[in-house]
KEZA-801615 format. One record per residue: x, y, z of N, C-alpha, C, O, CB in turn; residue number from 1. Coordinates in steps of 0.001 Angstrom, whole numbers. Glycine has a CB too. Example, Ala and Ser with C-alpha at 12.3 -4.5 7.8 and 13.67 -1.06 7.14 Angstrom:
BEGIN
(node (13190; -5690; 7800); (12300; -4500; 7800); (13200; -3300; 7800); (14236; -3319; 8465); (11308; -4473; 9046); 1);
(node (12850; -2250; 7080); (13670; -1060; 7140); (12900; 30; 7870); (13409; 1138; 8039); (14084; -598; 5725); 2);
//
This chain:
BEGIN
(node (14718; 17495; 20151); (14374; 16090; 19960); (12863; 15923; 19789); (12496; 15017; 19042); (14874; 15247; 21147); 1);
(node (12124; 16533; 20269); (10706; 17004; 20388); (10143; 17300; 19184); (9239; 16669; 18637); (10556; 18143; 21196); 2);
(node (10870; 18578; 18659); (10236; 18586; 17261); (10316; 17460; 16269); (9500; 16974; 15485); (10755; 19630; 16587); 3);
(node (11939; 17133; 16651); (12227; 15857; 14932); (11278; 15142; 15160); (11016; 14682; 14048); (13789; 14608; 14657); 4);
(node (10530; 14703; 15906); (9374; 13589; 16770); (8180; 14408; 15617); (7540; 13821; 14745); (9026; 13890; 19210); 5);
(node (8136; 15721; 15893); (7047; 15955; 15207); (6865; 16115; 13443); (5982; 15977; 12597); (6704; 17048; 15848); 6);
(node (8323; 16498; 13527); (8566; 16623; 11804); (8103; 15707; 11178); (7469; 15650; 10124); (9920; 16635; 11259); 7);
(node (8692; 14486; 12361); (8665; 12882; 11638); (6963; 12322; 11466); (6580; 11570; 10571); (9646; 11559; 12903); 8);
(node (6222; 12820; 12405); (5221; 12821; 12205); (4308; 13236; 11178); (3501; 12539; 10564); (5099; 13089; 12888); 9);
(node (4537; 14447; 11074); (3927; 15254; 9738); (4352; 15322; 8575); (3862; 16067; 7726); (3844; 16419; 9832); 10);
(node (5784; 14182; 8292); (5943; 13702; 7005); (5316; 12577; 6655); (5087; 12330; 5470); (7118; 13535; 6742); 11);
(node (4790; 11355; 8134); (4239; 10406; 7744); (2354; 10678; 7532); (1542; 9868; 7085); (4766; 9360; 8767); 12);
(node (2071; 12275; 8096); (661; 12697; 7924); (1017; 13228; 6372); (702; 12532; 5407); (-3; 13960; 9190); 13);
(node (1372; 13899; 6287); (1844; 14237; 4635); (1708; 12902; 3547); (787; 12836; 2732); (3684; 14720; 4625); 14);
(node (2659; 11972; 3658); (2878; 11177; 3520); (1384; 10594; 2860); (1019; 10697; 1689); (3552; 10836; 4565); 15);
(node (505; 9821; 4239); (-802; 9377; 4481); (-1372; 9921; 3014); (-1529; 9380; 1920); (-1539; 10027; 5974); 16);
(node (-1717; 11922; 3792); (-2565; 12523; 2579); (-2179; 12464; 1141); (-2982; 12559; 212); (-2710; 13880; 2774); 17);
(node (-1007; 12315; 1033); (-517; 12270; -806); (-968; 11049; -1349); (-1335; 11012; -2523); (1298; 12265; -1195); 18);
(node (-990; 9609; -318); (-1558; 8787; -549); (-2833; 8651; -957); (-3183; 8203; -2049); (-1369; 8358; 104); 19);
(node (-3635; 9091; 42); (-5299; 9208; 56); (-5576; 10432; -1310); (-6734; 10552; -1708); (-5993; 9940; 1970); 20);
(node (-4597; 11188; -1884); (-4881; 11741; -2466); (-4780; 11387; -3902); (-5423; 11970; -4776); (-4514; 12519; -2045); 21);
(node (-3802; 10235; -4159); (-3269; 9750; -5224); (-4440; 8474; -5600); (-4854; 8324; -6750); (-1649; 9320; -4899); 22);
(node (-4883; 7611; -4455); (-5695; 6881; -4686); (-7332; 7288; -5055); (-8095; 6507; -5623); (-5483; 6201; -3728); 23);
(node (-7722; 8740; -4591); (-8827; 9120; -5119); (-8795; 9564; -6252); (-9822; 9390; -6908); (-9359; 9834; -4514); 24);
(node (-7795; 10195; -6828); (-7334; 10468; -8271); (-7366; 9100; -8926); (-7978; 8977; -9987); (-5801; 11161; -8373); 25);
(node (-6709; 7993; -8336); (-6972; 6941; -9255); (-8828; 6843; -9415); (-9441; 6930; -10479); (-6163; 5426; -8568); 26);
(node (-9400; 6653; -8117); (-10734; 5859; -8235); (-11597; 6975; -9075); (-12598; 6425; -9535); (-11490; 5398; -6580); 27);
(node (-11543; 8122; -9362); (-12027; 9231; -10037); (-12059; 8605; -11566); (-13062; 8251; -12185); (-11051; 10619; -9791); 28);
(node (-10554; 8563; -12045); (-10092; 8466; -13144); (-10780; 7238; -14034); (-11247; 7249; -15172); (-8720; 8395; -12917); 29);
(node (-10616; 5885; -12780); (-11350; 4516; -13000); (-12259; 5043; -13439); (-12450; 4839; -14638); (-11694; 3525; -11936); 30);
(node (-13109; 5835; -12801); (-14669; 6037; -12871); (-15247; 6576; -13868); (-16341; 6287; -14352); (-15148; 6742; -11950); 31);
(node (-14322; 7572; -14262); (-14889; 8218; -15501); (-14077; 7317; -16771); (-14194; 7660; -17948); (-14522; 10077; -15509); 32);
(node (-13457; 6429; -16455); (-12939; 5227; -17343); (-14056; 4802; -18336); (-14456; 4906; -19496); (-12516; 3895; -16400); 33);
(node (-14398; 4023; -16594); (-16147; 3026; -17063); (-16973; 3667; -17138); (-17927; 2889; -17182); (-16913; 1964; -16156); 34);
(node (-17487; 5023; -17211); (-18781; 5481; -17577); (-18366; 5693; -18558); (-19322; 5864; -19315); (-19523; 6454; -16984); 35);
(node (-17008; 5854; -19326); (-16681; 6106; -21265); (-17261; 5064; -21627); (-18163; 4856; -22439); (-14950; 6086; -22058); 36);
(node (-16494; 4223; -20753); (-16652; 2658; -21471); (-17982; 2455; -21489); (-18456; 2187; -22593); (-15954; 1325; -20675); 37);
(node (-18986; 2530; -20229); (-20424; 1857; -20695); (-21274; 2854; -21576); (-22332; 2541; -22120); (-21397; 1442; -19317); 38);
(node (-20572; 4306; -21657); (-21372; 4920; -22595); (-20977; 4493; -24425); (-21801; 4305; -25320); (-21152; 6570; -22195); 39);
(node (-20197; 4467; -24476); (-19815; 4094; -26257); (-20356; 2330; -26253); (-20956; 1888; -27233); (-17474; 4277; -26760); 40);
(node (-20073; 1512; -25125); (-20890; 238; -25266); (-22501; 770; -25540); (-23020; 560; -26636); (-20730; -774; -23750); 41);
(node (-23082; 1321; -24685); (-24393; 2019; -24762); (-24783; 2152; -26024); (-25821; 1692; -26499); (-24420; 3291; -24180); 42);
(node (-23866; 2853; -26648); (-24102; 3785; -27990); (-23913; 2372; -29201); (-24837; 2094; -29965); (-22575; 5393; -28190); 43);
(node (-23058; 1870; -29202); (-22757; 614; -29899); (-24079; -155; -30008); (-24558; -233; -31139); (-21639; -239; -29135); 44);
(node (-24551; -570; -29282); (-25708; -1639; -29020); (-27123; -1002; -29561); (-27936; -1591; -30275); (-25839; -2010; -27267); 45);
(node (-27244; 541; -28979); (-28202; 1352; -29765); (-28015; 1200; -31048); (-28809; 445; -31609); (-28172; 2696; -29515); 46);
(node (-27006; 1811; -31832); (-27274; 1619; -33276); (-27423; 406; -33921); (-28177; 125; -34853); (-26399; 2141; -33921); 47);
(node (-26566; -336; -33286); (-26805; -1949; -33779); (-28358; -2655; -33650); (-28686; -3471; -34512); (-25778; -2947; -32767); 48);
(node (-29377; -2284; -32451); (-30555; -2968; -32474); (-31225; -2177; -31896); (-31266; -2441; -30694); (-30642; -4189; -31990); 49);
(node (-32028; -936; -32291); (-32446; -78; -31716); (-33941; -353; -30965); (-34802; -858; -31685); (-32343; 877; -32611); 50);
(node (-34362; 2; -29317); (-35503; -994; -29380); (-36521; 109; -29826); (-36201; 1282; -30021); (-35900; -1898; -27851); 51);
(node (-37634; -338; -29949); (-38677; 538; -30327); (-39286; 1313; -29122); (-39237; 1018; -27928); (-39727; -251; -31034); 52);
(node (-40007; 2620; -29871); (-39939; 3729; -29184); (-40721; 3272; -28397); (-41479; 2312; -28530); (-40169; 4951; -29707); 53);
(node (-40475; 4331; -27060); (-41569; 4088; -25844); (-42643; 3910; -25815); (-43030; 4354; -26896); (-41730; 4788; -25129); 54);
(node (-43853; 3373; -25058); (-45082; 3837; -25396); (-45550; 5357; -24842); (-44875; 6385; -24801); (-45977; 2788; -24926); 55);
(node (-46151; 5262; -24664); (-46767; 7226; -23526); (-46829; 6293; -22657); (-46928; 5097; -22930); (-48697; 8575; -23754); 56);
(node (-46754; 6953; -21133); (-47440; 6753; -20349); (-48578; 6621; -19762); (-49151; 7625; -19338); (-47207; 6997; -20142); 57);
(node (-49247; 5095; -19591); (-51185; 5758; -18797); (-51090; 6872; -18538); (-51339; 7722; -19393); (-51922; 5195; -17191); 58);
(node (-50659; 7240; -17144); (-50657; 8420; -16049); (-50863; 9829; -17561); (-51757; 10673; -17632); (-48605; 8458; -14752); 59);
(node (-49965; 9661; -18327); (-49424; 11326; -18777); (-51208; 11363; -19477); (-51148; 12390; -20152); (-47483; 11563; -20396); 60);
(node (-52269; 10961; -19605); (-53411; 11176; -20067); (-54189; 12391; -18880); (-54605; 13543; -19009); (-54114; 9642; -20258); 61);
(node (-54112; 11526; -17858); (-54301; 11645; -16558); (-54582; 13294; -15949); (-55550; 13698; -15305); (-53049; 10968; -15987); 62);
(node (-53372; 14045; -16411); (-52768; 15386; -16238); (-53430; 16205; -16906); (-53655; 17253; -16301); (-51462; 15536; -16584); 63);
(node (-54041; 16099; -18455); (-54916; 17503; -18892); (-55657; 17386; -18786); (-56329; 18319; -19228); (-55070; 18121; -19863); 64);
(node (-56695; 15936; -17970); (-57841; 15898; -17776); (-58740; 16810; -17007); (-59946; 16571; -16933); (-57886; 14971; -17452); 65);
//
């Protein structure tokens, strides 16, 4: 009777982890969803209005002085 107590237990710990495991697979998946998504938005908006190039940096003068 002792064990089924424990079986029952470690199907609902089982259980738990397949959960916690299924939902980080989701939030993973989300994630690399929206970094597709904001990268091709990214890329979209670049070619469409590209801003102009950087300036130099003050500082980078600074360094071979």
């Amino acid at each position: 009777m002792a064990s089924k107590q424990k079986t029952g237990d470690l199907s609902r710990q089982e259980k738990l982890e397949a959960e916690m495991r299924a939902n980080l697979m989701r939030r993973k998946q989300q994630a690399r969803e929206r970094r597709r998504a904001n990268d091709t938005r990214a890329q979209q908006q670049n070619t469409e209005n590209s801003p102009p190039p950087a300036l130099k940096h003050p500082d980078s003068d600074k360094t071979k002085g």
